[in-house]
Steps between C-alpha positions, in 0.01 A plus 500: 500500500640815418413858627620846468640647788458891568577666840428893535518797695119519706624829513569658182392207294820455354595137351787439697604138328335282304597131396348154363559233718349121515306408820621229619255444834276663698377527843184757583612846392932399474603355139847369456624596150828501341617728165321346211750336220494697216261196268282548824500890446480543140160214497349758809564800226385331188197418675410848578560628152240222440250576710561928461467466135199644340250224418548506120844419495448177703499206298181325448308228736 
């Protein structure tokens, strides 16, 4: 499972770092990740440039 990680500034509302990671576990509220591999990364983006792209240019089905 992978998931984009973004930590801000409640204050301003800055981004302060972002990264992709791969969750590894959970328990409750506390994931344990690790930096995702850069197949694991590029398959998180390509996905979103799927699912972002206006309906027409999806393929059909």
């Amino acid at each position: 499972m992978d998931r984009q990680v973004v930590c801000g500034d409640t204050m301003s509302g800055a981004v302060l770092v972002t990264g992709i990671v791969t969750v590894l576990g959970a328990e409750g509220r506390k994931f344990l990740v690790r930096d995702a591999e850069p197949a694991e990364a590029a398959r998180l983006r390509c996905a979103e440039a799927t699912w972002a792209a206006p309906p027409h240019l999806l393929p059909p089905g």
